[in-house]
C-alpha positions as CSV (number, residue, x, y, z in Angstrom):
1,X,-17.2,-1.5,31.7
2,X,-14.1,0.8,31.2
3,X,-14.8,4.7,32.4
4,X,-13.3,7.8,30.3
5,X,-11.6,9.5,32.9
6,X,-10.4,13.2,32.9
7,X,-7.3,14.9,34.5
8,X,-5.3,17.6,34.8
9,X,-2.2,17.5,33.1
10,X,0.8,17.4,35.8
11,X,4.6,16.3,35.0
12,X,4.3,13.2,37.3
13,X,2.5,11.7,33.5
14,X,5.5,12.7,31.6
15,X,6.4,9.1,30.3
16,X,2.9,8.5,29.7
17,X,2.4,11.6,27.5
18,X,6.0,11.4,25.7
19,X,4.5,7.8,25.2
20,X,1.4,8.3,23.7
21,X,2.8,11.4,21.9
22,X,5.7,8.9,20.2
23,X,3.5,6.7,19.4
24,X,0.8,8.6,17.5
25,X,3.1,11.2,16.1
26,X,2.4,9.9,12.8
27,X,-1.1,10.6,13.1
28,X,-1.2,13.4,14.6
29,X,1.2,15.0,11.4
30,X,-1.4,14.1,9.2
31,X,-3.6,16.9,10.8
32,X,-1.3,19.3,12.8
33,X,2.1,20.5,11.8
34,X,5.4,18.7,13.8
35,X,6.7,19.5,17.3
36,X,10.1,18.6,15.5
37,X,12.2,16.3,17.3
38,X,13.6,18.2,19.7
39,X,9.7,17.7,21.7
40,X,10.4,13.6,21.8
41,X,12.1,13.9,25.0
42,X,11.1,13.1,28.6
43,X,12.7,16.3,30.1
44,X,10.9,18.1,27.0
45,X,7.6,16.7,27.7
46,X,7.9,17.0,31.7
47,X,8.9,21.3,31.4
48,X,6.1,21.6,29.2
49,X,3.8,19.9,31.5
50,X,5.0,21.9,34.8
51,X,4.5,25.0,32.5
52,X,0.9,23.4,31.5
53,X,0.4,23.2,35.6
54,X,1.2,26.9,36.0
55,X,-0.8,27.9,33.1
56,X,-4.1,26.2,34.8
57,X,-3.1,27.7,38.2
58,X,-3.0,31.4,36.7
59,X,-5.7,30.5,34.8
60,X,-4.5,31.1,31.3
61,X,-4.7,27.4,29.8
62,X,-6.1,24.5,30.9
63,X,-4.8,21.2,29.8
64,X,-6.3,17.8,30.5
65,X,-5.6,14.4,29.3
66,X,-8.4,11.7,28.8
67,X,-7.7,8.2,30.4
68,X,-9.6,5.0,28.9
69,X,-9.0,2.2,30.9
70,X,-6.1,3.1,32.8
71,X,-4.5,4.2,29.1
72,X,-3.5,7.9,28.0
73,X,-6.0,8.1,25.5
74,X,-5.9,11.8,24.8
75,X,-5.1,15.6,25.7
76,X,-7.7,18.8,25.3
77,X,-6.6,21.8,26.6
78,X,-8.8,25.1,26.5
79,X,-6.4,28.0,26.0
80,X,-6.4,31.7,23.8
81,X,-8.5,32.6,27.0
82,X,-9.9,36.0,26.9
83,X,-11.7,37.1,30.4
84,X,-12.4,41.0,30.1
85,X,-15.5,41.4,27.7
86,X,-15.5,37.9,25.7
87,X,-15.2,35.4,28.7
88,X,-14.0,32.9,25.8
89,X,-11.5,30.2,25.3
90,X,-10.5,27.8,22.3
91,X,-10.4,24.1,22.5
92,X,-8.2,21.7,21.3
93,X,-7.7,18.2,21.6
94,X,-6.3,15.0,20.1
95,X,-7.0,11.2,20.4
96,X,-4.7,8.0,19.9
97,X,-5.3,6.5,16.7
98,X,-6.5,3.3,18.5
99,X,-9.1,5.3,20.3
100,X,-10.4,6.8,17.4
101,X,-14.3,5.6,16.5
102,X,-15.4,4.9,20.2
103,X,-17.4,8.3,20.7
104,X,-14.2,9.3,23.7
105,X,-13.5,12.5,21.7
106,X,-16.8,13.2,21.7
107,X,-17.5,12.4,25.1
108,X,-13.9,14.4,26.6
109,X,-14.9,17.5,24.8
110,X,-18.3,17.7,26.5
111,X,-16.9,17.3,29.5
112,X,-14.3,19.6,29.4
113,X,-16.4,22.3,27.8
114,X,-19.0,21.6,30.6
115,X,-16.0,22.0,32.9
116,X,-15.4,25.3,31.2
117,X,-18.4,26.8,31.5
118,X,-19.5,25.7,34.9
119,X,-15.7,25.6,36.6
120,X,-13.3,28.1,34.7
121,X,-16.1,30.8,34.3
122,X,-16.5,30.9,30.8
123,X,-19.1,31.4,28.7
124,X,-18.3,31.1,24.9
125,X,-16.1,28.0,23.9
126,X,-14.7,28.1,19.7
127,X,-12.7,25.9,18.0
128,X,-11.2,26.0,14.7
129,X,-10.6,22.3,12.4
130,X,-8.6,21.9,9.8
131,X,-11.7,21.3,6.5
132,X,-10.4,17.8,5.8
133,X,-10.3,16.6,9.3
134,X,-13.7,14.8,9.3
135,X,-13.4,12.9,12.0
136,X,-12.9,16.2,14.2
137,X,-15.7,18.2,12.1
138,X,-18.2,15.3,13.8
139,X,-16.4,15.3,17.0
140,X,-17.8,19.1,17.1
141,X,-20.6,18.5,15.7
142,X,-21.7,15.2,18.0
143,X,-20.0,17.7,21.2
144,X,-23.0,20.4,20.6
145,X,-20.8,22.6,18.7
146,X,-22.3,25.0,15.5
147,X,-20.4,25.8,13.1
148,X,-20.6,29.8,12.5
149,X,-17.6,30.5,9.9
150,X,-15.2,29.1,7.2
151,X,-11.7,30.4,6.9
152,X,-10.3,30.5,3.6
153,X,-6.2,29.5,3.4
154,X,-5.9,30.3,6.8
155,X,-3.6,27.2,8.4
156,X,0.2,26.8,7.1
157,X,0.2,23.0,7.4
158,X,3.1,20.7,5.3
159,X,3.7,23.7,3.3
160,X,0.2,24.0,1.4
161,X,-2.6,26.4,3.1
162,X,-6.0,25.2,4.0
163,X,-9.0,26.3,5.3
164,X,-10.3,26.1,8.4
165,X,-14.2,25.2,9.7
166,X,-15.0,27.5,12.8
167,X,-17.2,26.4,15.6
168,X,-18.7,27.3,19.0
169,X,-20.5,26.4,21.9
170,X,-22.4,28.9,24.3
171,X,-22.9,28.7,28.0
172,X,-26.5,26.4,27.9
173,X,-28.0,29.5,29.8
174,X,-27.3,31.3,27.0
175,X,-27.8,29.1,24.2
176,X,-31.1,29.7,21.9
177,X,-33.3,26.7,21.8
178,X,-33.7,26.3,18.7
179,X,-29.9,27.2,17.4
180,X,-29.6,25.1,14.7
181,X,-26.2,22.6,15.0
182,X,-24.7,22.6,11.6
Protein backbone atom coordinates (compact mmCIF):
# COMPACT_ATOMS: atom_id res chain seq x y z
CA UNK A 1 0.00 0.00 0.00
CA UNK A 2 1.45 3.31 -1.09
CA UNK A 3 2.96 5.58 2.07
CA UNK A 4 2.42 9.58 2.23
CA UNK A 5 5.78 10.60 2.72
CA UNK A 6 7.05 14.06 3.95
CA UNK A 7 10.24 16.08 3.11
CA UNK A 8 11.91 18.95 3.28
CA UNK A 9 11.92 21.00 0.42
CA UNK A 10 15.61 21.15 -1.13
CA UNK A 11 16.60 22.41 -4.84
CA UNK A 12 17.81 18.84 -5.79
CA UNK A 13 13.45 18.47 -6.48
CA UNK A 14 13.38 21.48 -8.66
CA UNK A 15 11.99 19.60 -11.85
CA UNK A 16 9.73 17.79 -9.78
CA UNK A 17 8.20 20.90 -8.14
CA UNK A 18 8.33 23.15 -11.48
CA UNK A 19 6.44 19.88 -12.60
CA UNK A 20 3.82 19.52 -10.38
CA UNK A 21 3.49 23.30 -10.11
CA UNK A 22 2.97 23.50 -14.28
CA UNK A 23 0.81 21.04 -14.15
CA UNK A 24 -1.76 22.10 -11.59
CA UNK A 25 -1.36 25.81 -12.16
CA UNK A 26 -4.79 25.82 -13.32
CA UNK A 27 -6.09 24.67 -10.17
CA UNK A 28 -4.28 26.13 -8.00
CA UNK A 29 -5.51 29.92 -9.75
CA UNK A 30 -8.84 28.93 -8.99
CA UNK A 31 -7.97 29.43 -5.22
CA UNK A 32 -4.71 31.48 -4.95
CA UNK A 33 -3.76 34.46 -7.07
CA UNK A 34 -0.78 33.66 -10.09
CA UNK A 35 3.02 33.40 -9.57
CA UNK A 36 2.93 35.05 -13.14
CA UNK A 37 4.99 33.43 -15.62
CA UNK A 38 8.06 34.45 -14.81
CA UNK A 39 7.83 31.46 -11.60
CA UNK A 40 7.44 28.57 -14.55
CA UNK A 41 11.12 28.20 -14.79
CA UNK A 42 13.59 25.60 -13.49
CA UNK A 43 16.18 28.20 -12.30
CA UNK A 44 13.06 30.10 -10.75
CA UNK A 45 11.81 27.24 -8.94
CA UNK A 46 15.39 25.85 -7.82
CA UNK A 47 16.44 29.80 -6.09
CA UNK A 48 13.31 29.66 -4.49
CA UNK A 49 13.87 26.36 -3.09
CA UNK A 50 17.59 27.03 -1.86
CA UNK A 51 16.00 30.23 -0.30
CA UNK A 52 13.18 27.74 1.24
CA UNK A 53 16.36 25.57 2.59
CA UNK A 54 17.78 28.68 4.27
CA UNK A 55 14.57 29.81 5.52
CA UNK A 56 14.15 26.22 7.55
CA UNK A 57 17.87 26.43 8.65
CA UNK A 58 17.31 29.97 10.34
CA UNK A 59 14.19 28.89 11.32
CA UNK A 60 11.92 31.37 9.81
CA UNK A 61 9.81 29.01 7.27
CA UNK A 62 9.53 25.65 6.92
CA UNK A 63 8.57 24.14 3.63
CA UNK A 64 7.81 20.48 3.00
CA UNK A 65 6.42 18.72 0.09
CA UNK A 66 4.22 15.48 0.42
CA UNK A 67 5.19 12.42 -1.81
CA UNK A 68 2.45 9.67 -2.60
CA UNK A 69 3.89 6.92 -4.16
CA UNK A 70 7.12 8.14 -5.29
CA UNK A 71 4.84 11.27 -6.90
CA UNK A 72 5.08 15.07 -5.74
CA UNK A 73 1.82 15.22 -4.40
CA UNK A 74 1.99 18.45 -2.48
CA UNK A 75 3.83 21.43 -0.61
CA UNK A 76 2.88 22.80 3.14
CA UNK A 77 5.11 25.14 4.47
CA UNK A 78 4.54 26.80 8.09
CA UNK A 79 5.84 30.38 7.83
CA UNK A 80 4.65 34.17 9.39
CA UNK A 81 6.54 32.52 12.40
CA UNK A 82 6.50 34.62 15.46
CA UNK A 83 8.84 33.17 18.50
CA UNK A 84 8.99 35.96 21.29
CA UNK A 85 5.55 35.86 23.11
CA UNK A 86 3.17 34.00 20.49
CA UNK A 87 5.34 30.96 19.66
CA UNK A 88 2.98 30.77 16.34
CA UNK A 89 3.22 30.01 12.72
CA UNK A 90 0.72 29.87 9.74
CA UNK A 91 0.17 26.97 7.48
CA UNK A 92 -0.25 26.62 4.14
CA UNK A 93 -0.39 23.95 1.71
CA UNK A 94 -1.63 22.78 -1.67
CA UNK A 95 -2.41 19.35 -3.30
CA UNK A 96 -2.45 18.10 -7.11
CA UNK A 97 -5.72 18.05 -8.43
CA UNK A 98 -5.35 14.23 -8.88
CA UNK A 99 -4.68 13.82 -5.28
CA UNK A 100 -7.50 15.61 -4.24
CA UNK A 101 -10.39 13.32 -2.22
CA UNK A 102 -7.83 10.68 -0.81
CA UNK A 103 -7.70 12.19 2.82
CA UNK A 104 -3.38 13.16 1.92
CA UNK A 105 -4.21 16.86 2.69
CA UNK A 106 -5.66 15.90 5.64
CA UNK A 107 -3.15 13.43 6.63
CA UNK A 108 0.22 16.00 5.56
CA UNK A 109 -1.28 18.75 7.65
CA UNK A 110 -1.32 16.69 10.80
CA UNK A 111 1.82 15.62 10.37
CA UNK A 112 3.38 18.68 9.73
CA UNK A 113 1.54 20.50 12.48
CA UNK A 114 2.62 17.59 14.79
CA UNK A 115 6.07 18.37 13.41
CA UNK A 116 5.57 21.90 14.47
CA UNK A 117 4.67 21.56 17.72
CA UNK A 118 6.88 18.78 18.84
CA UNK A 119 10.10 19.69 16.42
CA UNK A 120 10.04 23.52 15.53
CA UNK A 121 8.87 24.58 19.10
CA UNK A 122 5.72 25.94 18.48
CA UNK A 123 2.77 26.05 20.17
CA UNK A 124 -0.15 27.75 18.26
CA UNK A 125 -0.60 26.79 14.54
CA UNK A 126 -3.53 29.26 12.35
CA UNK A 127 -4.43 29.18 9.08
CA UNK A 128 -6.52 31.47 7.03
CA UNK A 129 -8.98 29.74 3.72
CA UNK A 130 -10.29 31.49 1.31
CA UNK A 131 -14.72 30.99 2.29
CA UNK A 132 -15.34 29.12 -0.95
CA UNK A 133 -12.49 26.80 -0.75
CA UNK A 134 -14.53 23.78 0.72
CA UNK A 135 -12.39 21.33 0.09
CA UNK A 136 -9.61 23.18 2.41
CA UNK A 137 -12.34 24.37 5.06
CA UNK A 138 -12.67 20.29 5.65
CA UNK A 139 -9.05 19.71 5.26
CA UNK A 140 -8.96 22.00 8.60
CA UNK A 141 -11.61 20.81 9.92
CA UNK A 142 -10.73 16.77 9.43
CA UNK A 143 -6.70 18.14 10.56
CA UNK A 144 -8.11 19.12 14.23
CA UNK A 145 -8.31 22.63 13.39
CA UNK A 146 -11.28 25.24 15.00
CA UNK A 147 -12.33 27.74 13.33
CA UNK A 148 -12.20 31.01 15.72
CA UNK A 149 -12.88 34.04 13.17
CA UNK A 150 -14.22 35.21 9.77
CA UNK A 151 -12.63 37.94 7.87
CA UNK A 152 -14.74 40.05 5.90
CA UNK A 153 -13.23 41.21 2.13
CA UNK A 154 -10.00 40.55 3.40
CA UNK A 155 -8.09 38.55 0.24
CA UNK A 156 -7.47 40.46 -3.18
CA UNK A 157 -8.00 37.42 -5.34
CA UNK A 158 -8.82 37.77 -9.53
CA UNK A 159 -9.63 41.29 -8.77
CA UNK A 160 -12.93 40.71 -6.50
CA UNK A 161 -12.35 40.56 -2.46
CA UNK A 162 -13.43 37.71 -0.41
CA UNK A 163 -13.49 36.59 2.89
CA UNK A 164 -11.51 34.61 4.63
CA UNK A 165 -12.40 31.59 7.40
CA UNK A 166 -9.70 31.69 10.22
CA UNK A 167 -8.56 28.58 11.98
CA UNK A 168 -6.12 27.17 14.70
CA UNK A 169 -4.72 24.45 16.32
CA UNK A 170 -3.07 24.46 19.92
CA UNK A 171 -0.21 22.44 21.20
CA UNK A 172 -2.40 19.04 22.54
CA UNK A 173 -0.92 19.98 26.01
CA UNK A 174 -2.63 22.95 25.81
CA UNK A 175 -5.68 22.13 24.07
CA UNK A 176 -9.11 22.18 26.24
CA UNK A 177 -10.81 18.82 26.05
CA UNK A 178 -13.77 19.63 25.24
CA UNK A 179 -12.86 22.61 22.53
CA UNK A 180 -15.48 22.24 20.35
CA UNK A 181 -14.04 21.73 16.34
CA UNK A 182 -16.28 23.83 14.29
Amino acid sequence: MPELMLTPARAEDAAAVLAFESENRAHFERWIATRGDAYYHLAIVENSLKDAQWQWQAGREYHLLAWFDGALAGRLTIRNIERQYYKKGEIGYRFGEAFGGRGLASAAVRLVTEKAFKEFGLHRIESKIIIDNLPSVGVMRKSGFRQYGHARSAVLRHDQWHDLLLFERLHPDFEAPDSPAE
